[in-house]
C-alpha positions as CSV (number, residue, x, y, z in Angstrom):
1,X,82.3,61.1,-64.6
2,X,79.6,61.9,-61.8
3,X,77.4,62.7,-64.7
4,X,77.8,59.3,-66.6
5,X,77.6,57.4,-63.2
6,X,74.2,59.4,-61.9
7,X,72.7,58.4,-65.4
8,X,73.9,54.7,-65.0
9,X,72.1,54.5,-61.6
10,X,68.7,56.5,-63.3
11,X,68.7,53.7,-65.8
12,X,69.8,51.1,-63.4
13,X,67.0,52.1,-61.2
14,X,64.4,52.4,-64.1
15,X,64.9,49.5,-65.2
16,X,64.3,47.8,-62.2
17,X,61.0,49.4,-61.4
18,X,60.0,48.4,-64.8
19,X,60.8,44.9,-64.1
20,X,59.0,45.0,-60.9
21,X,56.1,46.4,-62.1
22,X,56.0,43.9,-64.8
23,X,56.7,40.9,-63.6
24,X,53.0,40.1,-62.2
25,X,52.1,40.7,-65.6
26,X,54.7,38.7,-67.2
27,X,53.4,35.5,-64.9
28,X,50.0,35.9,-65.9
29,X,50.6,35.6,-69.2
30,X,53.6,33.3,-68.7
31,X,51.1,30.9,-67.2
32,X,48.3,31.5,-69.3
33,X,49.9,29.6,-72.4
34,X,51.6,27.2,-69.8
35,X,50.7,23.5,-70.8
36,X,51.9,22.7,-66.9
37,X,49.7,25.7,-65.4
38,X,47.6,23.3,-63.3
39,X,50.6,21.5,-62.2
40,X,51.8,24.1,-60.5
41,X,54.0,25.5,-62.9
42,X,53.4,29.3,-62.9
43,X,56.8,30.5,-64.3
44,X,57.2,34.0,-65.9
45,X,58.8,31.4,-68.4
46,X,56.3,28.2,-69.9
47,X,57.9,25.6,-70.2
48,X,55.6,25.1,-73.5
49,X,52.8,27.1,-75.5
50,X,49.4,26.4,-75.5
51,X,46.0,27.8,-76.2
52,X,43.7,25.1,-74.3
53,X,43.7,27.2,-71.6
54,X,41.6,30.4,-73.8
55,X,39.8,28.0,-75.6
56,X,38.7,26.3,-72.0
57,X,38.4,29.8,-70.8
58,X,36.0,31.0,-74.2
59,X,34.5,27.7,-75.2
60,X,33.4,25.7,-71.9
61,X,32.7,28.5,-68.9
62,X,30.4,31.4,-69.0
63,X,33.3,33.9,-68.9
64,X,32.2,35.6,-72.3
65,X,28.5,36.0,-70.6
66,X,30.6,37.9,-67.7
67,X,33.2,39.4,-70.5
68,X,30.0,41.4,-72.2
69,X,28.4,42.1,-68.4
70,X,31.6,43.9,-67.8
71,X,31.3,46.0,-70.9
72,X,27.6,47.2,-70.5
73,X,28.3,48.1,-67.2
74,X,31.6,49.7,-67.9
75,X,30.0,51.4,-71.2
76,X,27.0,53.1,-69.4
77,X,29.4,54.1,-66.2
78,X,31.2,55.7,-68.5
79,X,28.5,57.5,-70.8
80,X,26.5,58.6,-68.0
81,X,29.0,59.7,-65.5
82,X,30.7,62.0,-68.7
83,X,27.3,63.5,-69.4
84,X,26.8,64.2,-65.7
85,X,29.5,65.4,-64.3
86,X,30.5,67.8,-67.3
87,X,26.6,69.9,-67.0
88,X,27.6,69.6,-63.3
89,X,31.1,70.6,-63.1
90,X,29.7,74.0,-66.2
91,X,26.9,74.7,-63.4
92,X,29.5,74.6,-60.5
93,X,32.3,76.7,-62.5
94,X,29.8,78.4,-64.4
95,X,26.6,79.6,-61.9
96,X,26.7,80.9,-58.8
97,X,23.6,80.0,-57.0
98,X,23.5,79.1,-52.9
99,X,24.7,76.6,-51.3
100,X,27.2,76.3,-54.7
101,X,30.8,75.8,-52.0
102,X,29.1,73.5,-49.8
103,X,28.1,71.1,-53.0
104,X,31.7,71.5,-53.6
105,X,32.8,70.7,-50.7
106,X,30.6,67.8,-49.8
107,X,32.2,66.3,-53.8
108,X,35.3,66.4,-51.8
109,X,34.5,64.8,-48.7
110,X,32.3,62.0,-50.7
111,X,36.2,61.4,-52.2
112,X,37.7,61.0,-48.9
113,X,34.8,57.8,-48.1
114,X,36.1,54.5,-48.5
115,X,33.4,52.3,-50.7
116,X,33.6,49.4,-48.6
117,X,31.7,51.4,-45.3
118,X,29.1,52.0,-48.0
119,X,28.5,48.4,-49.3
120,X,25.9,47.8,-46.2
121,X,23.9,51.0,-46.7
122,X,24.1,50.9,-50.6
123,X,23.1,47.1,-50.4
124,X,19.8,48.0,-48.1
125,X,18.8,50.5,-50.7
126,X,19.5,49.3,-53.7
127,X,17.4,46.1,-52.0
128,X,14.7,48.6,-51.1
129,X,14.4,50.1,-54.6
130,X,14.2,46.4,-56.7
131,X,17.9,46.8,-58.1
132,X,19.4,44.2,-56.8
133,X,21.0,41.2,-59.4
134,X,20.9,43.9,-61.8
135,X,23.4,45.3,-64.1
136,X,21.7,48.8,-64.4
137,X,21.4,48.7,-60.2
138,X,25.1,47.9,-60.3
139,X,25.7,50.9,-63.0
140,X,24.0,53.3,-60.9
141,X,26.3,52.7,-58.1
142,X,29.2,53.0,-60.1
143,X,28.1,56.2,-61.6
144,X,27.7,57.4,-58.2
145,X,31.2,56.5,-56.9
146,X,32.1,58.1,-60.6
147,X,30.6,61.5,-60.6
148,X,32.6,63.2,-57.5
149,X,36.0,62.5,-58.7
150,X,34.4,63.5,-62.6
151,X,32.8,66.7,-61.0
152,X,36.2,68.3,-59.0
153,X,38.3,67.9,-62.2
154,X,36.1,68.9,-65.3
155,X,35.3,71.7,-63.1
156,X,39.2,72.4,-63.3
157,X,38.7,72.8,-67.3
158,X,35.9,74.4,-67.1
159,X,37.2,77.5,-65.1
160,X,39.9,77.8,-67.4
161,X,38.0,78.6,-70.0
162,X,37.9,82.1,-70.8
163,X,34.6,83.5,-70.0
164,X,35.5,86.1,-72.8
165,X,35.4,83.1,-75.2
166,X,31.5,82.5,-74.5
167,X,30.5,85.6,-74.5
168,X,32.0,86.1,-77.7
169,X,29.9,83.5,-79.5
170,X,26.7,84.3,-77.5
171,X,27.6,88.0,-78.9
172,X,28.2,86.3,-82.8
173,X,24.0,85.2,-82.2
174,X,25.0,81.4,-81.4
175,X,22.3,79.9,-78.9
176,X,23.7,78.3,-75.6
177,X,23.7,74.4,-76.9
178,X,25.7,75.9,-79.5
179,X,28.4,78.0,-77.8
180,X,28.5,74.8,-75.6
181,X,29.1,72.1,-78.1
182,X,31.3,74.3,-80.4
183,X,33.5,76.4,-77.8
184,X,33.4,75.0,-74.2
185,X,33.1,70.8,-75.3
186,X,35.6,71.3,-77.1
187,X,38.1,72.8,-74.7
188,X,37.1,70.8,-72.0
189,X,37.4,67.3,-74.3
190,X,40.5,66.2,-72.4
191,X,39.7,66.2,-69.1
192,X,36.4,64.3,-70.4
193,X,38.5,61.8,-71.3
194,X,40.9,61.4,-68.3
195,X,37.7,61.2,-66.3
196,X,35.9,58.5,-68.8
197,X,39.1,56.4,-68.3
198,X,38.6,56.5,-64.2
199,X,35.1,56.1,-64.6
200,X,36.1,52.8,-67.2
201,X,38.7,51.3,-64.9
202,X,36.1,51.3,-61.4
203,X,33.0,49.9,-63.8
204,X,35.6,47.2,-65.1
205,X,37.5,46.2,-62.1
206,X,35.3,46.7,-58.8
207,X,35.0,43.1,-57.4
208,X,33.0,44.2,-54.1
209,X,29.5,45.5,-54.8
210,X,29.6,43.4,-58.2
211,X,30.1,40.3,-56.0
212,X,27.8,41.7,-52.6
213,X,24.6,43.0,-55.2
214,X,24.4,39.8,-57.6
215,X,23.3,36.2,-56.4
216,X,22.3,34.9,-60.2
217,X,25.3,33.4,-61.7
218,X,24.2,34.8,-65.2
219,X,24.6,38.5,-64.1
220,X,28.1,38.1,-62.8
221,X,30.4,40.6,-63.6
222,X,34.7,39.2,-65.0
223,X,35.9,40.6,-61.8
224,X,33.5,38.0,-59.7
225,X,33.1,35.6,-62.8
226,X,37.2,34.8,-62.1
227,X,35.9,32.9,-58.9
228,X,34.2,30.4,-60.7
229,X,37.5,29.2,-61.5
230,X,38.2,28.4,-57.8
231,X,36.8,25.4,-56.8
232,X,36.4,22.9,-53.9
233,X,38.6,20.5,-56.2
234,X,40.9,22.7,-56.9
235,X,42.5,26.0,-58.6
236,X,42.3,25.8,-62.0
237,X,45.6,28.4,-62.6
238,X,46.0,28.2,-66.5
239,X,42.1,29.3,-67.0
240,X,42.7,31.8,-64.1
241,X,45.3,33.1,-65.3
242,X,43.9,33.0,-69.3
243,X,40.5,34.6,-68.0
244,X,42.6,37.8,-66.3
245,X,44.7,37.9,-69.6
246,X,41.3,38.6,-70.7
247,X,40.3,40.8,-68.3
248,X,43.4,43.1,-69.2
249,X,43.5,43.4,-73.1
250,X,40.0,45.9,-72.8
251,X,42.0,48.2,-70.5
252,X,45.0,48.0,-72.3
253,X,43.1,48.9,-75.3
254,X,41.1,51.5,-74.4
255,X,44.3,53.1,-73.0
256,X,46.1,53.0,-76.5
257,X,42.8,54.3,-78.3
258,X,42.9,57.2,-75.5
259,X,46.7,58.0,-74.5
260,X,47.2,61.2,-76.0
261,X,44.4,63.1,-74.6
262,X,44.7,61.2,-71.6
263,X,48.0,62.5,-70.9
264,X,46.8,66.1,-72.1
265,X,43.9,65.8,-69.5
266,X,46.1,64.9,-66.7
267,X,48.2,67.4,-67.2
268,X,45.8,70.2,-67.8
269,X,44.0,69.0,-64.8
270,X,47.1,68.9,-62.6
271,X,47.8,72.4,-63.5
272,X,44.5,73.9,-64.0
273,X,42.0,72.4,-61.2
């Protein structure tokens, strides 16, 4: 009986943290397809179905200009901070050279720094150095908030790997690119992907720097392009709300496309690092 009634409460209590979690969600797309969005109906149920508010969304804003922003910042966040951090994290785990536990340490302290104390000092240099209003400028920094967290876990996967297992090929007559590429890559291909997913989610959400390095309305990121939709006139809710539908279904893809190694790298990670 105690049994029964502790798994009623589990499911009882699931459920509702489902529903919570949810329900923001469930809004946003509620109101999204609401033809009384901008009426102030923002109901997790529409009172109707409609598409004006993607086609106004799509067809009459620059939102797709920001949509594909988004992606070649995200993509080159991504690429860059994979490559980086994973020669990084095999010469940290790998080398010893001096000074190799205060570079560790000093990746974990860079963790610990909040990116809004940085957006002043970032902002002066990325001024000083001509990348300002520039999508590669606003990579860079991303990659750089990126690589620390990237760095700490690959290095994780890369001390697990046997040392016996490199050794091995090297012994076999296999050069170094290839006892990389074939033995350790392989073997260290989750965690490369739990880290590329981080690495997606900062490039494609961060509001902050996007909004503080860009003043031409052409470079603007989705994040910061979703203010456009705020005006002195008015909130427009049902293209607000349409645009961060949007906004979600890369994410949501990319996590489908990834999920099985993702979970494989986080776990890995959890017990390996």
């Amino acid at each position: 009986m105690r049994g029964g009634l502790r798994l009623s409460g589990l499911i009882i209590a699931s459920l509702a943290v489902v529903v919570f979690s949810l329900f923001p969600i469930l809004v946003m797309m509620g109101t999204a397809v609401d033809p009384a969005a901008n009426a102030g109906g923002r109901n997790v149920i529409p009172t109707g179905f409609t598409l004006d508010h993607f086609r106004n969304v799509l067809e009459r804003t620059n939102f797709p200009r920001y949509l594909l922003n988004s992606l070649i910042v995200a993509a080159v966040t991504v690429i860059a901070s994979a490559l980086l951090s994973l020669f990084a994290a095999v010469a940290v785990a790998r080398f010893k050279f001096s000074g190799r536990t205060k570079i560790l340490m000093m990746i974990l302290i860079i963790q610990m720094v909040p990116m809004e104390a940085l957006v002043i000092p970032l902002f002066i240099q990325a001024r000083n150095l001509g990348l300002l209003n520039s999508l590669l400028g606003l990579s860079v920094i991303y990659i750089a908030f990126s690589l620390s967290f990237a760095i700490w876990m690959l290095r994780g996967f890369v001390a697990a790997v046997p040392v016996e297992l490199e050794e091995a090929a090297l012994l076999d007559g296999a050069t170094w690119w290839q006892m990389f590429w074939k033995i350790l890559f392989p073997l260290v291909a989750p965690g490369l992907v739990a880290v590329s997913v981080f690495s997606f989610i900062l490039a494609w959400n961060e509001f902050i720097f996007a909004l503080t390095f860009m003043s031409d309305t052409s470079n603007y990121t989705a994040a910061v392009g979703l203010r456009t939709f705020f005006t002195r006139g008015g909130t427009d809710w049902g293209s607000v709300m349409a645009a961060s539908t949007i906004i979600t279904l890369p994410v949501l893809l990319f996590f489908v496309a990834v999920q099985s190694r993702l979970s494989t790298g986080l776990m890995s990670g959890a017990t390996k690092g």
